[in-house]
C-alpha positions in Angstrom: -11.9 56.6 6.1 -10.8 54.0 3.3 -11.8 51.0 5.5 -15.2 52.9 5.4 -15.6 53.3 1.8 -14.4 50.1 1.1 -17.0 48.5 3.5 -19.5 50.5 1.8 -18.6 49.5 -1.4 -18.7 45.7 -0.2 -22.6 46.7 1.0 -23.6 47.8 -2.0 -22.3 44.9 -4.1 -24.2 43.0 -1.9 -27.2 44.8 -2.1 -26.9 44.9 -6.1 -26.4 41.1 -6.5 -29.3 39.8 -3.5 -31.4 42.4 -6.0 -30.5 41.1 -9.0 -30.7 37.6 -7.7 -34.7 38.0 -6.6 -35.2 39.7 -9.8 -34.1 36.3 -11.7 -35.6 34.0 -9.2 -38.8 36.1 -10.1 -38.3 35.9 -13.3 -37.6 31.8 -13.4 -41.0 31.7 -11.7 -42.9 33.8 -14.1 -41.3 32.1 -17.0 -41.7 28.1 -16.5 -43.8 26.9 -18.3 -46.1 24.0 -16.4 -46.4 21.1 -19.3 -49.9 19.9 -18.9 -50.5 16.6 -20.9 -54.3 15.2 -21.4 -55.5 11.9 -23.0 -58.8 11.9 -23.8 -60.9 8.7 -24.3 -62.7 9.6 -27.5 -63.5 12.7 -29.5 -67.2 14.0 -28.9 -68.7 17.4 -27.9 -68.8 16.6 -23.9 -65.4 15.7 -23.4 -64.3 18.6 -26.0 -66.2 20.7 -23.9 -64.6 20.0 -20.5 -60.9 20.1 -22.3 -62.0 23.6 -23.4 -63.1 24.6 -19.4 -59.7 23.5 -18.2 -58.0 25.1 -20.4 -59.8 28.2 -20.4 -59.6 28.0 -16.9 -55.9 27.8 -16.7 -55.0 30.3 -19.3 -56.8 32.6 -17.8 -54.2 32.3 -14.5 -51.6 34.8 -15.8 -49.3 34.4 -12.8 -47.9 30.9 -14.7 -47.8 29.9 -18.0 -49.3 26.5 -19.4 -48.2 24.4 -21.9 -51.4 22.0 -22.8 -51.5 19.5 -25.5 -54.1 17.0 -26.1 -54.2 13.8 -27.4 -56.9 11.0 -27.8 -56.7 7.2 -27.4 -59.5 6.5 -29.2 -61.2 4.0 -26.2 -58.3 1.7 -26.7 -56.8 0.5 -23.1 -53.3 -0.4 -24.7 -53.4 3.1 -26.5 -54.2 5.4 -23.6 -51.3 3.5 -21.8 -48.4 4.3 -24.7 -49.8 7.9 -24.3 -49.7 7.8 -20.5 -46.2 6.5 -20.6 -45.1 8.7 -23.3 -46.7 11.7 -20.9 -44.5 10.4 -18.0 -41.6 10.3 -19.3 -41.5 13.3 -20.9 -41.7 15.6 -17.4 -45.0 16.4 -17.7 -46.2 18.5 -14.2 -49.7 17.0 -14.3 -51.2 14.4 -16.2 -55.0 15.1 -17.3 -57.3 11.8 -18.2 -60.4 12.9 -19.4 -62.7 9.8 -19.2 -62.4 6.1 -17.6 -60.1 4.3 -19.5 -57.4 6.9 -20.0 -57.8 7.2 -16.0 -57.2 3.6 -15.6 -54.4 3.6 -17.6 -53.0 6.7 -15.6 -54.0 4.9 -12.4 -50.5 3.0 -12.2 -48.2 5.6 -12.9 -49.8 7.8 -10.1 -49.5 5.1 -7.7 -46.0 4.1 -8.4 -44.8 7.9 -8.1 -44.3 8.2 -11.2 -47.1 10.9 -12.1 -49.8 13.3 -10.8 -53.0 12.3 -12.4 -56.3 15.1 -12.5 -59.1 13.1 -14.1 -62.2 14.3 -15.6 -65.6 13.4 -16.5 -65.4 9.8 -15.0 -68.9 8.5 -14.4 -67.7 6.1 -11.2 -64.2 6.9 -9.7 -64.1 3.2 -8.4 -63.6 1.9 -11.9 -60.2 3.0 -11.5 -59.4 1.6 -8.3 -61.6 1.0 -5.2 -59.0 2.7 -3.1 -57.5 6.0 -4.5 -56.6 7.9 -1.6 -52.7 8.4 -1.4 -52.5 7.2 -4.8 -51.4 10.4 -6.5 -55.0 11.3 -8.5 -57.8 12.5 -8.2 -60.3 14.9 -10.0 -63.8 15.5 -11.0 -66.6 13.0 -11.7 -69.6 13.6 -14.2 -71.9 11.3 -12.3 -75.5 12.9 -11.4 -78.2 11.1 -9.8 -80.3 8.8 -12.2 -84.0 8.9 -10.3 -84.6 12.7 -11.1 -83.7 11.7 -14.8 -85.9 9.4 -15.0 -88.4 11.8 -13.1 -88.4 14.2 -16.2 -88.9 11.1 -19.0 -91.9 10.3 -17.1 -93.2 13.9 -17.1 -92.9 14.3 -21.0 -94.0 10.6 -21.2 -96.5 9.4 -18.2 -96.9 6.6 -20.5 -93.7 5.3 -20.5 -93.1 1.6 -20.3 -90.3 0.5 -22.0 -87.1 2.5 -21.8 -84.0 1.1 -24.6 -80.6 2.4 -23.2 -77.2 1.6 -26.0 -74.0 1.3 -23.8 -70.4 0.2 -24.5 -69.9 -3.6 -22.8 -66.7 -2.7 -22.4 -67.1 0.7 -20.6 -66.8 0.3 -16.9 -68.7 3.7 -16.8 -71.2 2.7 -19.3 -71.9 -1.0 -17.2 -72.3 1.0 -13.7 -75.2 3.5 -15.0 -76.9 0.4 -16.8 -76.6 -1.7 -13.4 -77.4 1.5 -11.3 -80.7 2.3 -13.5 -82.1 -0.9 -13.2 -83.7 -0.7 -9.9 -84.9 2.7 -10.2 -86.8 1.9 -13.4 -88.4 -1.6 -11.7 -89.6 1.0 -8.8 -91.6 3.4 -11.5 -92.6 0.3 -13.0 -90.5 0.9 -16.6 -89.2 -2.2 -18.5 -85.2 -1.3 -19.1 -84.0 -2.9 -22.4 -80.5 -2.9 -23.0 -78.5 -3.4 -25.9 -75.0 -4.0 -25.3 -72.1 -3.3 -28.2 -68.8 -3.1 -29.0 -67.7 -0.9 -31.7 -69.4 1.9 -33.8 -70.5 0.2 -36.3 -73.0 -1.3 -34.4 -75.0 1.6 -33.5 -77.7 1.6 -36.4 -78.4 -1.9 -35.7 -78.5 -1.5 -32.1 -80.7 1.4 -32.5 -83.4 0.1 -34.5 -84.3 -3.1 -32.5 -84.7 -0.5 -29.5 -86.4 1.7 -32.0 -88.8 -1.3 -32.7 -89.7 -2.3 -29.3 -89.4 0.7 -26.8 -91.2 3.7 -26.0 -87.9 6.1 -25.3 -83.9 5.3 -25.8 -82.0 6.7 -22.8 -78.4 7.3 -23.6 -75.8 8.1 -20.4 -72.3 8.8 -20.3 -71.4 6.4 -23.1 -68.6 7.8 -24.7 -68.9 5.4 -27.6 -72.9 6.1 -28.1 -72.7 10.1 -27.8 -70.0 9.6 -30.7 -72.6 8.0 -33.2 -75.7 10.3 -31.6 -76.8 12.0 -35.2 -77.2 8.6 -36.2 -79.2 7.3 -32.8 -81.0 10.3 -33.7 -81.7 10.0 -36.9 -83.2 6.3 -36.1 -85.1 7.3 -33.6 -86.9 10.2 -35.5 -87.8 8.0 -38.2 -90.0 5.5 -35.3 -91.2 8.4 -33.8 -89.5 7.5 -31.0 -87.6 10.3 -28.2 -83.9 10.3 -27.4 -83.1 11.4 -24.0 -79.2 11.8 -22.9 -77.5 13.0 -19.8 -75.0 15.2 -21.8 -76.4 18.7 -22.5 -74.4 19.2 -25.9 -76.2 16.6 -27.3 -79.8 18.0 -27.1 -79.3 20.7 -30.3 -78.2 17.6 -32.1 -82.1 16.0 -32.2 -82.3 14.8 -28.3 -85.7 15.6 -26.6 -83.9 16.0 -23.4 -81.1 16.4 -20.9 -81.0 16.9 -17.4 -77.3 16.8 -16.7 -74.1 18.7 -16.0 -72.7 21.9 -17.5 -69.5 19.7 -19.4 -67.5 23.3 -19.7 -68.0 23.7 -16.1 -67.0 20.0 -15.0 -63.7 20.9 -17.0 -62.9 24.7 -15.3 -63.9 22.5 -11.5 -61.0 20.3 -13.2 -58.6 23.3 -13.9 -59.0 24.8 -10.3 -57.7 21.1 -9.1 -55.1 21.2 -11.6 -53.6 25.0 -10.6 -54.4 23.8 -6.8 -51.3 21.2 -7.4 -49.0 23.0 -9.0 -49.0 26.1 -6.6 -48.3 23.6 -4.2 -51.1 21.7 -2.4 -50.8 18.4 -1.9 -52.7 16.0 -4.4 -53.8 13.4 -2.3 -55.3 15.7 0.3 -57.7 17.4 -2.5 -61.0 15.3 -2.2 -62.6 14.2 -5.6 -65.6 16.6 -7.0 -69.0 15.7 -8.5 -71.2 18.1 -10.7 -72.4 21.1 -8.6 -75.4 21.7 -10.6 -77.2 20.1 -13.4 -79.1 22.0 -16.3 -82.2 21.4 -18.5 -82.0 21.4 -22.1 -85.3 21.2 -24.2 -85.4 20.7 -27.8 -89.1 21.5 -29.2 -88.3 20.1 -32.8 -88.0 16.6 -31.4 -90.4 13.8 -32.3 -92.3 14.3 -28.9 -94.4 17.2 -27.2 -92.7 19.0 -24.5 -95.1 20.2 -22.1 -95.2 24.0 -21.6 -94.2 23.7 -17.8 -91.1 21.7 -18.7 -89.9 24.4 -21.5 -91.0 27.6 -19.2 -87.6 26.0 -16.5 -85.3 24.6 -18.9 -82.0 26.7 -18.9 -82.1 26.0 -22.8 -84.7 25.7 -25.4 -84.2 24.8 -29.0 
């Protein structure tokens, strides 16, 4: 009879402590915190916008707790890759690069083990390496297609002939929309003038040789342009001239038009990639993502006449 109790007594310890044990390992899960680090290339409302999706995105998964900070590296290469660094070593679980040059900076890390990378809003993935599968990263691009763009400029302006587009030289985003755009506008018989700069400062005067000379000004993805759009904008207003942009939040601003992607959704598709790795998946299985949609934003206070059949399926008017 005592070797019986004692048995039981040695069963329910056992019991009591395998109990208490899942009860802390469930409670070490529920607790850590994943440390979520993003460098973003500049600050304008786009890329603001896709940080917010992400991390509205991931706060709203209540099974784990995040631990996002942001930091910007102002389109400087040698920046981003201090912050990258500094990222890296500090344990962070996943490493977010919103833009291209933050991604390129990210790119080595990945590769050498030394980081998962989830980028965001880069126009052309290839600018960070031709070959990125089994390097550790991957993510969303904001690329959409150019020709139905240009499709819309020519149905608020059949007359159209000369089309001024203001991109960073030194944005390997900026350089492939420039050299993918040029074909399509010699096909609808548009003359594509570009003017090339380097820093902000050179935006007014950039702006009003275009101004001078071209029918429309086509800005697309350039980090560096969308950050000086009021005064594009303000430019163009004073020619009489249209500003049309691929970034939605840039059409309340003064922009005639955008036909581009939702940037709050771009950064919630970049959240789901972001949870996908840390419950688990592997990173270099998850293929990269483009824009599921585009929108239409119309703004009727701009220098040109939108035609009614435009405005009547534009997900916006302003």
């Amino acid at each position: 009879m005592k070797k019986i109790t004692i048995m039981a007594a040695v069963i329910l310890a056992s019991i009591f402590f395998t109990q208490k044990n899942v009860l802390l390992n469930k409670n070490d899960n529920r607790e850590k915190i994943i440390k979520v680090k993003v460098c973003k290339v500049i600050e304008h409302e786009a890329l603001n916008s896709v940080v917010s999706g992400l991390t509205d995105y991931l706060k709203s998964q209540n099974e784990k707790k995040y631990d996002i900070s942001v930091e910007t590296c102002q389109g400087n290469m040698a920046l981003a890759s201090q912050i990258i660094a500094k990222f890296s070593d500090s344990g962070a679980d996943i490493i977010v690069t919103v833009g291209t040059i933050p991604s390129q900076a990210a790119y080595k890390f990945a590769k050498n083990g030394k980081a998962k990378v989830v980028f965001s809003s880069v126009t052309n993935p290839k600018d960070i390496s031709e070959n990125l599968k089994n390097s550790n990263i991957t993510g969303v691009s904001n690329f959409v297609a150019l020709q139905p763009q240009l499709n819309l400029f020519k149905e608020i302006q059949p007359n159209l002939k000369k089309l001024g587009i203001i991109y960073n030289t030194g944005e390997a985003n900026s350089v492939f929309i420039v050299n993918a755009l040029k074909p399509l506008c010699e096909n609808a018989n548009i003359v594509l003038i570009e003017q090339g700069i380097s820093k902000i400062s050179e935006i007014p005067q950039a702006t009003e040789r275009l101004a001078k000379n071209c029918d429309a000004i086509f800005i697309s993805n350039d980090n560096m342009a969308l950050s000086g759009m009021e005064n594009i904008v303000s430019i163009c207003n004073k020619n009489g001239i249209p500003v049309y942009v691929s970034d939605t939040d840039q059409v309340e601003k003064g922009c005639a038009a955008a036909l581009g992607p939702n940037q709050y959704d771009i950064g919630i598709q970049t959240g789901k990639i972001i949870k996908r790795v840390i419950d688990g998946e592997d990173i270099n299985n998850i293929e990269i993502q483009y824009p599921t949609t585009t929108e239409l934003y119309i703004n009727t206070k701009s220098v040109i006449e939108i035609p009614y059949a435009i405005k009547a399926r534009a997900k916006k008017v302003f």
